[in-house]
TIVEX-657308 format. One line per field, with one value per residue (C-alpha): x, y, z; residue in one letter. Coordinates in steps of 0.25 Angstrom, whole numbers, plus 5000, padded with zeros to 4 digits. Example, Ala and Ser with C-alpha at 12.3 -4.5 7.8 and 13.67 -1.06 7.14 Angstrom:
2
X: [5049/5055];
Y: [4982/4996];
Z: [5031/5029];
residuo: [a/s];
//
This chain:
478
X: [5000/5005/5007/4998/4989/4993/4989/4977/4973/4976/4967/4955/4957/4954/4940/4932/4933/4918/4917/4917/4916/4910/4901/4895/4896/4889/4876/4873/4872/4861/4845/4837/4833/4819/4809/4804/4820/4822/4810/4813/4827/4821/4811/4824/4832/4819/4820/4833/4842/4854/4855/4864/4873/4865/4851/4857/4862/4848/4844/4856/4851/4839/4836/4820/4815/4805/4812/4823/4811/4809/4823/4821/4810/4813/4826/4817/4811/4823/4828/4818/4818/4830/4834/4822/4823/4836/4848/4862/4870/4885/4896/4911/4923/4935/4949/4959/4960/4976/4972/4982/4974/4970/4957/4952/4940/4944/4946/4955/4966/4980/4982/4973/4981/4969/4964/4969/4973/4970/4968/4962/4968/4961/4959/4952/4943/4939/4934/4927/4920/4916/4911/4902/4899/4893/4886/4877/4884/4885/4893/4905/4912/4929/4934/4949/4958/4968/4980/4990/4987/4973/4976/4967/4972/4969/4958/4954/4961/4951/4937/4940/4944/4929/4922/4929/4925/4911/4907/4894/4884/4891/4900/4903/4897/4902/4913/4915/4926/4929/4943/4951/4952/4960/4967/4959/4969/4966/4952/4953/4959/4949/4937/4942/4941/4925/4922/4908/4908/4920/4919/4926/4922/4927/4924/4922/4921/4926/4940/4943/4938/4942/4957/4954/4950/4960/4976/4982/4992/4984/4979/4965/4969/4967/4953/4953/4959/4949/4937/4939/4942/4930/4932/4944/4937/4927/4938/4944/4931/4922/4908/4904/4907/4904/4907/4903/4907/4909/4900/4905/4916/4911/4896/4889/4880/4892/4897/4883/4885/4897/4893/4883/4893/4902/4892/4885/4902/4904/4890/4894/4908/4907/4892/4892/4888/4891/4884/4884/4888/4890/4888/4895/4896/4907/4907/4919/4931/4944/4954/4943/4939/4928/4924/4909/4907/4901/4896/4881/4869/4859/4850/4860/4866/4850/4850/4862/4857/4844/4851/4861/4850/4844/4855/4862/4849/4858/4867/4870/4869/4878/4875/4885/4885/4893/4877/4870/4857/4848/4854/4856/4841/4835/4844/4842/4827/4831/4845/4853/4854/4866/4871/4881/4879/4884/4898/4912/4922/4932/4943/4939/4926/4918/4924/4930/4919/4907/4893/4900/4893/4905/4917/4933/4934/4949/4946/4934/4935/4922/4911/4899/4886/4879/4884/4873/4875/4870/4859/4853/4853/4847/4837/4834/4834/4824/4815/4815/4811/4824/4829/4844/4853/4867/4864/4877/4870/4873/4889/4888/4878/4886/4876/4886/4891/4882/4873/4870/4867/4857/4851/4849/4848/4832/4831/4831/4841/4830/4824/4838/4840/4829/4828/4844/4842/4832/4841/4853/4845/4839/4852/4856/4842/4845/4860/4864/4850/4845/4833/4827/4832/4830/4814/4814/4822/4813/4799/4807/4811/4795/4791/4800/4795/4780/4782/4789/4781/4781/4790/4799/4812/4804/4803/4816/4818/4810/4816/4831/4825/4820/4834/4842/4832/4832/4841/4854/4857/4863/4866/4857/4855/4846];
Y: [5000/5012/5025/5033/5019/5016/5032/5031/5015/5021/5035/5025/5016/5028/5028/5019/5004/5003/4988/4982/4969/4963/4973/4968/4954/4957/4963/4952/4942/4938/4935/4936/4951/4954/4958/4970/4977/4971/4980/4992/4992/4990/5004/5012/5007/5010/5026/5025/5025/5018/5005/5004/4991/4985/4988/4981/4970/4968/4965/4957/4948/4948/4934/4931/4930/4939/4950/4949/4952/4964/4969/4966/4976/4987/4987/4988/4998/5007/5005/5011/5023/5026/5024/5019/5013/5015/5006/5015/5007/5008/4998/4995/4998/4990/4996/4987/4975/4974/4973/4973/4965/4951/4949/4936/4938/4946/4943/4955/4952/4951/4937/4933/4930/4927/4940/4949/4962/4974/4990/4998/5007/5021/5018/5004/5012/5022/5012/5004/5016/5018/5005/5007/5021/5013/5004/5017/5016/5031/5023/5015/5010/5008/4998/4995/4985/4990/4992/5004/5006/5009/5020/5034/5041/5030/5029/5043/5043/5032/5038/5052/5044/5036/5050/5055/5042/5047/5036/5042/5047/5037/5046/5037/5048/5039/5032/5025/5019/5003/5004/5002/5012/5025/5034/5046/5054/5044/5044/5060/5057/5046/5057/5068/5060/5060/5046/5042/5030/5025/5010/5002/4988/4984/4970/4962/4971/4960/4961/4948/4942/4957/4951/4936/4943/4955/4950/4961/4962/4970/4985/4979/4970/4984/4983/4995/5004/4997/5000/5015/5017/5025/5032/5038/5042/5049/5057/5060/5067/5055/5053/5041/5029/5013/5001/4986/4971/4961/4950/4937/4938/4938/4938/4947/4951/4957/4964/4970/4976/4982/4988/4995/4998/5005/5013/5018/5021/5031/5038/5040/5045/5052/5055/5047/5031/5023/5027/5011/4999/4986/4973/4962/4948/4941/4933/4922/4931/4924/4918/4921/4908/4912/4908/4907/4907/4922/4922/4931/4923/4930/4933/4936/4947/4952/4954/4961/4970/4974/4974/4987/4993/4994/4998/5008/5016/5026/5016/5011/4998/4993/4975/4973/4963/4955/4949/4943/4950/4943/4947/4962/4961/4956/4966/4978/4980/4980/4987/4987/5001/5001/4989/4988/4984/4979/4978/4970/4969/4965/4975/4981/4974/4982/4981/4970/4961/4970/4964/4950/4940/4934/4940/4937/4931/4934/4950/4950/4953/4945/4940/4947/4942/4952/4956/4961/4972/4985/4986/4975/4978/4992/4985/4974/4987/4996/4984/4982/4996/5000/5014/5012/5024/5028/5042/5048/5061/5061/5060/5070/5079/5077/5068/5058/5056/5065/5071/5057/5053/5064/5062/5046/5042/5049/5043/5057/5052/5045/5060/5061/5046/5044/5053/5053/5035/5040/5049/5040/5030/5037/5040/5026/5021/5032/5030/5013/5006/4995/4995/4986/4995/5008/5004/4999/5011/5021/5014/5015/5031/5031/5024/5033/5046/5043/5039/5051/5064/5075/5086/5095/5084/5073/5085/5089/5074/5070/5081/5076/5061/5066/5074/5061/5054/5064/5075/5066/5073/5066/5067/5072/5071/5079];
Z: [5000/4995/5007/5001/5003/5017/5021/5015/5021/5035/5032/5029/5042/5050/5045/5055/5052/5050/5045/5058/5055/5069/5069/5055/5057/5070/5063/5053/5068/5075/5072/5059/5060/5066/5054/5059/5062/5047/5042/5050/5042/5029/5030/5036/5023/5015/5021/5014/5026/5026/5036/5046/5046/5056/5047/5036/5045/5048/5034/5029/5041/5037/5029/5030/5015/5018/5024/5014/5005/5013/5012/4997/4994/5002/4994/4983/4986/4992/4980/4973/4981/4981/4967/4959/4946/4942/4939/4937/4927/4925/4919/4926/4919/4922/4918/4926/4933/4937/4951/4964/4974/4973/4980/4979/4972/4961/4945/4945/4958/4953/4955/4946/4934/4926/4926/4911/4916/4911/4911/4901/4893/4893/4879/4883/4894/4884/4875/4888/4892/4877/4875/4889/4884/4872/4879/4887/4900/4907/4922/4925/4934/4933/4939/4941/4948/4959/4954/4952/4938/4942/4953/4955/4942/4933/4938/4937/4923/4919/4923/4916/4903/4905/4907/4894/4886/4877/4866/4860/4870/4882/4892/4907/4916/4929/4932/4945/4950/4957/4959/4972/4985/4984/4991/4995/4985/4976/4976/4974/4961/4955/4961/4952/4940/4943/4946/4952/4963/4968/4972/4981/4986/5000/4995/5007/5019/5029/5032/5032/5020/5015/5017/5012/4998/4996/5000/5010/5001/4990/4991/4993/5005/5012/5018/5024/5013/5002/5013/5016/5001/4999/5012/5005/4993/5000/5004/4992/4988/4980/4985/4978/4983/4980/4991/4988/4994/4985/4991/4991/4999/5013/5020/5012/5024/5031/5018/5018/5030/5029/5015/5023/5032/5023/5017/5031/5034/5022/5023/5039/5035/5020/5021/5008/5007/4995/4982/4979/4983/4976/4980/4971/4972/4971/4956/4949/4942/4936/4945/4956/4966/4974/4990/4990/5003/5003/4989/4990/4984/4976/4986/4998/4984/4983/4999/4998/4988/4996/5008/5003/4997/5011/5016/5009/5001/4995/4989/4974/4973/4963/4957/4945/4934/4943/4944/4934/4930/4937/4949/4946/4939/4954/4963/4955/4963/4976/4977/4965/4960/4950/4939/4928/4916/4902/4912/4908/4918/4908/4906/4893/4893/4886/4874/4873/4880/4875/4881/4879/4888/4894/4903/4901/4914/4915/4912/4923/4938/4942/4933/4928/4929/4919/4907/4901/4891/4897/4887/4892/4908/4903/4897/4909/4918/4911/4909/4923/4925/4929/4925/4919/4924/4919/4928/4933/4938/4953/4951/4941/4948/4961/4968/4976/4988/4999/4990/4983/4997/4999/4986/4987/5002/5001/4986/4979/4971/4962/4959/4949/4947/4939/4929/4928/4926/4913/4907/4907/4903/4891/4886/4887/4879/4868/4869/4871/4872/4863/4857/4868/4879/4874/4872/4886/4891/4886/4890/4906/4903/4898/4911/4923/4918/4918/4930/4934/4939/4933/4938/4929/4931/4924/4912/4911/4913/4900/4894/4896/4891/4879/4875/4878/4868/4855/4861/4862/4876/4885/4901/4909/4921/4935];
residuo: [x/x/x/x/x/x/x/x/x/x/x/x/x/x/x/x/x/x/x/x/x/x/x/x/x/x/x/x/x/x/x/x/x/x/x/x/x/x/x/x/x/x/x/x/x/x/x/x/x/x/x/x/x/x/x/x/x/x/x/x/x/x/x/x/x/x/x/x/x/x/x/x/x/x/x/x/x/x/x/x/x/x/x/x/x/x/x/x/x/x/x/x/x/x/x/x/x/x/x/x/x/x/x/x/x/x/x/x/x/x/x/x/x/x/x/x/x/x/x/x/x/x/x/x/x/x/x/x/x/x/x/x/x/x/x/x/x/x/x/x/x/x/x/x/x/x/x/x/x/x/x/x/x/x/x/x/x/x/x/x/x/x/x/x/x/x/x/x/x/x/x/x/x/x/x/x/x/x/x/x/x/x/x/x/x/x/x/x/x/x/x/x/x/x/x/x/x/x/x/x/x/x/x/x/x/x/x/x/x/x/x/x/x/x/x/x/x/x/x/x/x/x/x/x/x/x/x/x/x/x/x/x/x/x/x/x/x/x/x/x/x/x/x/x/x/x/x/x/x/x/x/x/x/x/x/x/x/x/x/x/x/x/x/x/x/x/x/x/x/x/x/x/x/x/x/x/x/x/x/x/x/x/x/x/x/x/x/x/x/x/x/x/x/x/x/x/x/x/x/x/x/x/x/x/x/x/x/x/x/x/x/x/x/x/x/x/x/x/x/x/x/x/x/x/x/x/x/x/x/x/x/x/x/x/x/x/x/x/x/x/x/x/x/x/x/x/x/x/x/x/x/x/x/x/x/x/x/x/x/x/x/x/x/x/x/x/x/x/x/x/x/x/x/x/x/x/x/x/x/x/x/x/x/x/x/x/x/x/x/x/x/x/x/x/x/x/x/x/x/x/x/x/x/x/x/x/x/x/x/x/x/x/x/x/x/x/x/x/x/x/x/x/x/x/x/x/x/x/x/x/x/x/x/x/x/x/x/x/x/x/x/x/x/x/x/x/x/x/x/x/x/x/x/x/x/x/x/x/x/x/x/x/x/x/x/x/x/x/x/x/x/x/x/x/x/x/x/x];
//
């Protein structure tokens, strides 16, 4: 670890150790919970307040089928208040995988010699980002491998290229970032460069399977560096932030927990909680063997779901293409509020692979479970009722951090959300969309504003829809 490392490591230990690991294994003891303490946690999350650890403790606890059922539907509806219809799409982006730790679950970790190593050129990102461009997507996420080639100016360097990148009428107007914890300095750097979320994944957040999976030998075998990652870029000025556990490596009920917990520990200390959290499942990748013996099941993964939803109101919850589409499909109702589609985890996947059906499995970092092309998700999604969104307003607006909060914690958010979602999609319809899709795209648009009241937005509203149609104006935005 590098001085400047060690300093900052030591700066984030002085933040209070808030996984405290008795104390969450101690909530998820004793008794089945009583109905009536279940219920009385279910209408506090349903005022849109978020739940303690010992709340969310209660429902994790909470088997019975029909109070499940219970926790099921007023997930349903939270969601629906708080952010209605819509489904936020956006693809990932990987530019290298030369990776310096060796986590044990990983396609990518450098003792795998299966795995073809690779950074793009900026030639090769320019031609990714046009090839998504093409395609109608308006939101990525860049994803790199930790390594010294892939330190805060190449990363910074590689979001300004993607915002430059225009192919037609497609232009990236987000670009977040998965990479590995910085330095506050750092993070400074990557901030100025305008990127939306930052993500890191604390992985497993119980130290000792935490140290079983990620060799002390490696920059990520620093558990508590990695967890106060975010704690650092709050002070380096970015707002935006996105936490996740990759279940499958230790008892899921007590990573749900802490989850909680590290969101309830940034709200209490930067005023600001995580815009989302994600929630994948640990899935085959080359040279990786798996232990099962944490493995989530498709309904423990739904309860999951509903359960964060409860608990965290404000919160984006993020389910990948690591799931198959019968999964996202089902989960999409009751918590999910942002997928990816048309997505290839390849290295230069989007051009080289296109909407191929099948993945180079020594190029991938996991497996993917839906590789659907986007068109087609949007089609699902809009005959679903869903309204498709690629809006990016609120970064751009300067909606994040405490004045997200303000705005989405009472559910005003959907007062912007929704007619921002029927632009964005309109301009995909007129832009990308099959035949198919358009026609069931336009019959949705048709269907949200009849059911819209009247009032001078829904007129300047119509107004812009009708200029993305026959105007061939772009980007707008309340």
């Amino acid at each position: 670890m590098t001085e400047n490392k060690a300093k900052n490591s030591a700066q984030a230990r002085q933040y209070i150790n808030f996984i405290d690991e008795p104390f969450l294994n101690h909530q998820l003891q004793g008794p089945h919970p009583d109905p009536t303490h279940i219920r009385a946690i279910i209408a506090r999350a349903l005022e849109k307040k978020p739940l303690t650890v010992e709340e969310t403790a209660i429902l994790v606890k909470t088997t019975k089928p029909e109070l499940v059922e219970e926790i099921f539907a007023a997930a349903r509806q939270l969601k629906q208040t708080v952010y209605g219809n819509r489904i936020v799409l956006f693809a990932p982006l990987y530019i290298g995988n030369y990776c310096v730790n060796d986590c044990q679950y990983c396609g990518f970790r450098r003792s795998n010699s299966d795995a073809v190593r690779r950074t793009l050129s900026p030639g090769e990102v320019i031609n990714q980002v046009k090839a998504l461009e093409d395609k109608g997507h308006k939101r990525l996420i860049l994803v790199f491998g930790e390594h010294p080639a892939y330190g805060a100016e190449f990363i910074a360097d590689t979001v300004r290229r993607v915002y430059a990148v225009q192919s037609g009428h497609g232009e990236i107007r987000r670009v977040n970032i998965n990479a590995a914890p910085l330095d506050v300095d750092e993070y400074k750097i990557v901030k100025q460069a305008g990127i939306g979320t930052y993500q890191v994944f604390q992985e497993t957040y119980h130290r000792g399977t935490y140290a079983d999976y990620h060799p002390q030998n490696t920059p990520k075998g620093d558990y508590d560096y990695r967890l106060h990652g975010l704690s650092r870029a709050f002070e380096a000025g970015i707002d935006d932030m996105g936490i996740g556990v990759l279940f499958g490596l230790y008892d899921w009920r007590f990573e749900v927990l802490a989850l909680v917990k590290h969101a309830l520990f940034l709200q209490d200390v930067f005023g600001v909680g995580p815009h989302t959290v994600s929630f994948p499942r640990l899935k085959e990748a080359s040279g990786v063997s798996i232990d099962n013996r944490y493995l989530v099941s498709d309904d423990e993964f739904k309860r999951i779901i509903a359960i964060l939803r409860l608990a965290i109101p404000y919160t984006g919850l993020i389910l990948t293409a690591r799931e198959n589409a019968d999964i996202r499909r089902a989960c999409m109702s009751f918590g999910v509020s942002q997928i990816d589609a048309g997505s290839r985890i390849e290295l230069g996947g989007y051009t080289e692979a296109g909407d191929a059906q099948v993945q180079v499995t020594e190029k991938e970092q996991f497996q993917l479970g839906d590789l659907r092309s986007l068109d087609d998700v949007m089609r699902e999604l809009l005959e679903d009722g869903y309204i498709p969104s690629f809006c990016t307003a609120c970064y751009r607006i300067g909606r994040t951090g405490e004045h997200f909060m303000e705005f989405a914690i009472p559910g005003f958010i959907k007062r912007y959300c929704t007619p921002n979602a029927l632009m964005t999609l309109m301009e995909y319809l007129v832009d990308y969309a099959s035949p198919k899709t358009r026609a069931a795209g336009l019959a949705l648009i048709a269907k949200e504003l009849d059911a819209m009241e009247d009032s001078p937005l829904k007129t300047q509203l119509e107004e812009r829809l009708a200029k993305i149609q026959s105007e061939d104006k772009r980007d707008f935005y309340f």
